[in-house]
C-alpha positions in Angstrom: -17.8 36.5 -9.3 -14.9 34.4 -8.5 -11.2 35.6 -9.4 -9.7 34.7 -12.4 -7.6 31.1 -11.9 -4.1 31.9 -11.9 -2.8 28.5 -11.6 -4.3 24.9 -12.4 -3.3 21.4 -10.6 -4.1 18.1 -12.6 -4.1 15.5 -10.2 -4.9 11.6 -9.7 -4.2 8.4 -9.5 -1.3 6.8 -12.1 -2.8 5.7 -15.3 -5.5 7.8 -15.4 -5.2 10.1 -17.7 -3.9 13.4 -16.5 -1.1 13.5 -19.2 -3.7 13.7 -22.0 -5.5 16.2 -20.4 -2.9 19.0 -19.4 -2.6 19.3 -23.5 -6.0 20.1 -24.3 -6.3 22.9 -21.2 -2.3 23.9 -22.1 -3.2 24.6 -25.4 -6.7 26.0 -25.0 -6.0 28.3 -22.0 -2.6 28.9 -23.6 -0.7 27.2 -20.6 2.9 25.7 -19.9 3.0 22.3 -18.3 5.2 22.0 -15.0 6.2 18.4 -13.7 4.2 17.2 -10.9 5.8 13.5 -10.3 8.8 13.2 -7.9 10.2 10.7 -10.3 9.9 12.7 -13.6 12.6 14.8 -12.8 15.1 12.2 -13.2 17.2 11.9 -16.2 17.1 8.5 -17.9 13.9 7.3 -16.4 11.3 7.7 -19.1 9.5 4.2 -19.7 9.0 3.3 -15.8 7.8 7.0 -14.8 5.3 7.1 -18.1 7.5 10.3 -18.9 5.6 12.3 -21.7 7.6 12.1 -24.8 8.2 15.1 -27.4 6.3 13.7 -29.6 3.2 14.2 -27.0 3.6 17.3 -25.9 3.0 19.0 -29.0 4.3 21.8 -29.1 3.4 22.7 -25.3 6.3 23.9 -23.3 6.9 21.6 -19.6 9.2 22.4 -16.9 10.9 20.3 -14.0 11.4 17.3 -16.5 15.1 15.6 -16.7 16.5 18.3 -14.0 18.2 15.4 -12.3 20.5 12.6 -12.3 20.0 9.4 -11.3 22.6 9.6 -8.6 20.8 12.3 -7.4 18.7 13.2 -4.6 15.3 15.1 -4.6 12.9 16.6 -1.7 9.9 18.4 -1.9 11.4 21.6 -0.2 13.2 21.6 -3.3 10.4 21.2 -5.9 8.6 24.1 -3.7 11.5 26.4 -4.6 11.4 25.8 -7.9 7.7 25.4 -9.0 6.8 28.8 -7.0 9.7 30.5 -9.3 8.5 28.6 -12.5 5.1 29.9 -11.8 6.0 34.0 -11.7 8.3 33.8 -14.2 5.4 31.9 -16.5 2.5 34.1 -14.9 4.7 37.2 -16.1 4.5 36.2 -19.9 1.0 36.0 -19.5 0.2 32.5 -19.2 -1.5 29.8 -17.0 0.6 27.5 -15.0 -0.4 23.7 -15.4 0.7 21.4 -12.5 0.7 18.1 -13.4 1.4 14.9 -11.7 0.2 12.6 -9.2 2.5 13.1 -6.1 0.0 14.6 -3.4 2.3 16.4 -0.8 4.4 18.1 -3.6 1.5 19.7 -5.2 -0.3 20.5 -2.1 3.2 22.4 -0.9 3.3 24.1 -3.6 -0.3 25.7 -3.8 -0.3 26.1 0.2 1.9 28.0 2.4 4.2 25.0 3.5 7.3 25.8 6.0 9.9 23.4 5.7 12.0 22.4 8.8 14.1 20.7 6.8 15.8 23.6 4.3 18.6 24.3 5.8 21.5 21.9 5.0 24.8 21.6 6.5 26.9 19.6 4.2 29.5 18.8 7.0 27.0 17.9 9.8 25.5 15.4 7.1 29.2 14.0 5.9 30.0 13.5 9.4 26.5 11.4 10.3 27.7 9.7 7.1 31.2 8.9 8.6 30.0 8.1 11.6 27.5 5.2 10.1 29.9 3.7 8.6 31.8 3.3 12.0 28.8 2.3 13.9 26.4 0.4 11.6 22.7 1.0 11.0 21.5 -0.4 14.4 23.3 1.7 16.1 22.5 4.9 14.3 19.0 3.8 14.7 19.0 3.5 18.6 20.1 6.6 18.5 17.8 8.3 16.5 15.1 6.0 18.9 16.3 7.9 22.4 15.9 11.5 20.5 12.5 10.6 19.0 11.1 7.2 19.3 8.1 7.8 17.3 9.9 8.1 13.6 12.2 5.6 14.8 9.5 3.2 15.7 8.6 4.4 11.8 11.7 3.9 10.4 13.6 0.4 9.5 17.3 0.3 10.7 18.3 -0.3 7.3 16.7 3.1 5.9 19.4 4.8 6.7 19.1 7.9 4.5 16.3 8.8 6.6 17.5 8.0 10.0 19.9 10.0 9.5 18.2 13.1 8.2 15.7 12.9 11.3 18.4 12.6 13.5 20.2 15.3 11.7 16.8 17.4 11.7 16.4 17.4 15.6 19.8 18.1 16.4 20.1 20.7 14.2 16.9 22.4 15.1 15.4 20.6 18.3 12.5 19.9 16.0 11.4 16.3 15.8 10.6 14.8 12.6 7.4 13.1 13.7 6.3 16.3 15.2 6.8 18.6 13.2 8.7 17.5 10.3 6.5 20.5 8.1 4.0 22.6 8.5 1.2 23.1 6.8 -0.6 26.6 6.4 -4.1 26.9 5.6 -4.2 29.8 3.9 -3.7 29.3 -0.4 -0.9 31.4 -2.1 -2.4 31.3 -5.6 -6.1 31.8 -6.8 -6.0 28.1 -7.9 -8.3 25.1 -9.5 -7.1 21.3 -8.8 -9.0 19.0 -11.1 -8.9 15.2 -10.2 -9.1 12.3 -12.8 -11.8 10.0 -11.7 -12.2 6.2 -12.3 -14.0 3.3 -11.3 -11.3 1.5 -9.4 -12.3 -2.1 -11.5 -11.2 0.4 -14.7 -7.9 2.0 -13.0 -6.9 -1.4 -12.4 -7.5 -2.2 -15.3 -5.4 0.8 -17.2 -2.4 0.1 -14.9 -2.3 -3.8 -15.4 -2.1 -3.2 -19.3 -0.1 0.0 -18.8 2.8 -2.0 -17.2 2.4 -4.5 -20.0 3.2 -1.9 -22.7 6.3 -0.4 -20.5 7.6 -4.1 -20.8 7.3 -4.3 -24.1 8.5 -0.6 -24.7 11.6 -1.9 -23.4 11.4 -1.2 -19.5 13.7 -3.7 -18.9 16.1 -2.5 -20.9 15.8 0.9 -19.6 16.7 -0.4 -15.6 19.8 -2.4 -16.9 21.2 0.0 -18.0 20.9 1.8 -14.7 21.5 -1.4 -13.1 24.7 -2.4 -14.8 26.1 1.0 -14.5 26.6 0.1 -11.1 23.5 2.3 -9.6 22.1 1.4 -6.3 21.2 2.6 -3.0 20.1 6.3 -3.9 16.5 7.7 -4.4 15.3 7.2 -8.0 15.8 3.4 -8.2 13.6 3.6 -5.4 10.6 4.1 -8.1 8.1 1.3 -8.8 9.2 -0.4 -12.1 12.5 0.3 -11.1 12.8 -1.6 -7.4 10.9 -4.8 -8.9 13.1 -5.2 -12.0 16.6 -4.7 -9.5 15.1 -7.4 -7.7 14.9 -9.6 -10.4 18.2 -9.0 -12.4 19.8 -9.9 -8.2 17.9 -12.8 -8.4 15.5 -12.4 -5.7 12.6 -12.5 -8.1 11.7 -14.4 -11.4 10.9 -12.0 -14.6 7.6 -13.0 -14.3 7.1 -12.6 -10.7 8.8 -9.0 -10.9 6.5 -7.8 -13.6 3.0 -9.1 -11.1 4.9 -6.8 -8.5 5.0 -3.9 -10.4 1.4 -4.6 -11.1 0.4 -4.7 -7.8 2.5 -2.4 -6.2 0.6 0.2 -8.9 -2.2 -0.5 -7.6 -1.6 -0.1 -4.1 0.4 3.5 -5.1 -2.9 4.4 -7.1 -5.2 3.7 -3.9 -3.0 5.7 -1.7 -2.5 9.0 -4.4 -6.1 9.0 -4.3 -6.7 8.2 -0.2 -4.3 11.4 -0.3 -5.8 13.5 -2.6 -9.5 13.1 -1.6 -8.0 13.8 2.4 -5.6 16.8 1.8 -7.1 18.7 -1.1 -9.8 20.2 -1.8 -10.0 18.4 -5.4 -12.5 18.8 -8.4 -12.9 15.2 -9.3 -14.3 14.8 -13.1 -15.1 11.8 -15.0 -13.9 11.6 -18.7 -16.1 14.3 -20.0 -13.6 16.7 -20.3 -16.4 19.6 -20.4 -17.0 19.7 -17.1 -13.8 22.2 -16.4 -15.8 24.6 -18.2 -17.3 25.8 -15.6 -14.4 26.3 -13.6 -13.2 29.1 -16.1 -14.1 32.4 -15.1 -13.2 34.6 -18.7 -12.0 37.7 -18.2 -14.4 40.8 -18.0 -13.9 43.3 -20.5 
């Protein structure tokens, strides 16, 4: 007989249901929902990242959710710190973890035993790449990080500068390049765990996110970036976020309102194919349909 599950993963693509589900096994299984999305974590976005309200949750306790600022950065080593910590100190009042979200590599860290080149931070090094940019320029910063490891350069546009300098900062800190070895994946799983996957016919996910992005709009998405956008907030991680790039576009002019709405249509789409080209590749996934019965059998109860 296999172990009892000591931690649950509900993955898939965006729009396809996972939210709905993690509160029917949270409240069965008597489970605590932690944040699976890179994006979630920030403060302030809520329409664009389909951010589960209060009033959705009922009653179930989630973790990881508004931890940031929009200003700030985020990294997957980080979520690995905290999720691993979230999950003893939720096992230890006897009750099942509930990953939830659709970003791949920061579930799969989590579950797997992940090492992180990248942990270590020294805050002057990075100020002084920093200073030194802004001397230079992005080209040059870039044929630098080219001569040290041409492969994430020839990866990399000039003008992503934040990462250019964190893989030049990574290999001269450590000797480690970023293409090579930028983490390292173990194969060996540190929690007796269960990932379900939310499967859909692809003409039906489309479907979801196309009317999904029209009920953002008229939840007030737009509303929602400008006030990010008139706030004067640019250039850092979390505007980065589909809904969120398109509609900056638009309010600089580069797009019509129209055209800026079919983009984050689209660019849905194309995220959705690539979670699940992820997902079905890196883990080893229980896809079900919408018959939510089939976890059943996943659930091993407890002998007596």
């Amino acid at each position: 007989m296999n172990k009892q599950i000591d931690v649950v993963a509900i993955v898939g693509p965006t729009a396809s249901g996972k939210t709905a589900l993690s509160i029917k096994l949270a409240k069965k299984y008597n489970g605590e929902v932690i944040n699976g999305d890179s994006m979630q974590v920030y403060k302030e976005l809520n329409i664009g990242t389909a951010k589960i309200t209060p009033e959705e949750m009922e009653g179930v306790v989630h973790h990881l959710i508004d931890i940031k600022e929009p200003t700030d950065s985020f990294s997957v080593a980080e979520y690995q710190t905290l999720v691993r910590a979230k999950i003893a100190d939720i096992q230890a009042r006897g009750k099942l973890p509930i990953i939830v979200g659709g970003t791949g590599l920061y579930v799969q860290s989590v579950l797997y035993d992940f090492r992180f080149t990248e942990d270590e931070v020294d805050e002057a090094r990075r100020q002084a790449y920093y200073e030194e940019l802004e001397r230079v320029g992005p080209e040059a910063m870039h044929a630098r990080l080219a001569q040290l490891d041409p492969k994430t350069a020839a990866e990399l546009h000039p003008n992503n500068t934040r990462r250019v300098l964190r893989a030049i900062e990574m290999i001269e800190a450590s000797g480690v390049q970023k293409s090579s070895e930028a983490h390292q994946q173990g194969d060996t799983p540190l929690y007796n765990h269960l990932i379900i996957g939310m499967d859909w016919p692809r003409d039906l996910l489309y479907k979801r996110i196309n009317v999904r992005v029209d009920m953002m709009i008229e939840n007030g998405l737009e509303q929602e970036v400008r006030g990010l956008y008139d706030r004067g907030i640019r250039d850092v991680q979390s505007i980065k976020a589909i809904g969120y790039k398109e509609l900056y576009a638009y309010f600089d002019g580069l797009l019509t309102r129209d055209e800026a709405i079919e983009a984050i249509k689209q660019n849905s789409r194309r995220y959705a194919k690539r979670q699940l080209t992820y997902l079905r590749n890196k883990l080893n996934v229980k896809w079900i349909g919408q018959d939510f019965s089939e976890i059943e059998k996943y659930f091993i109860p407890e002998e007596v």
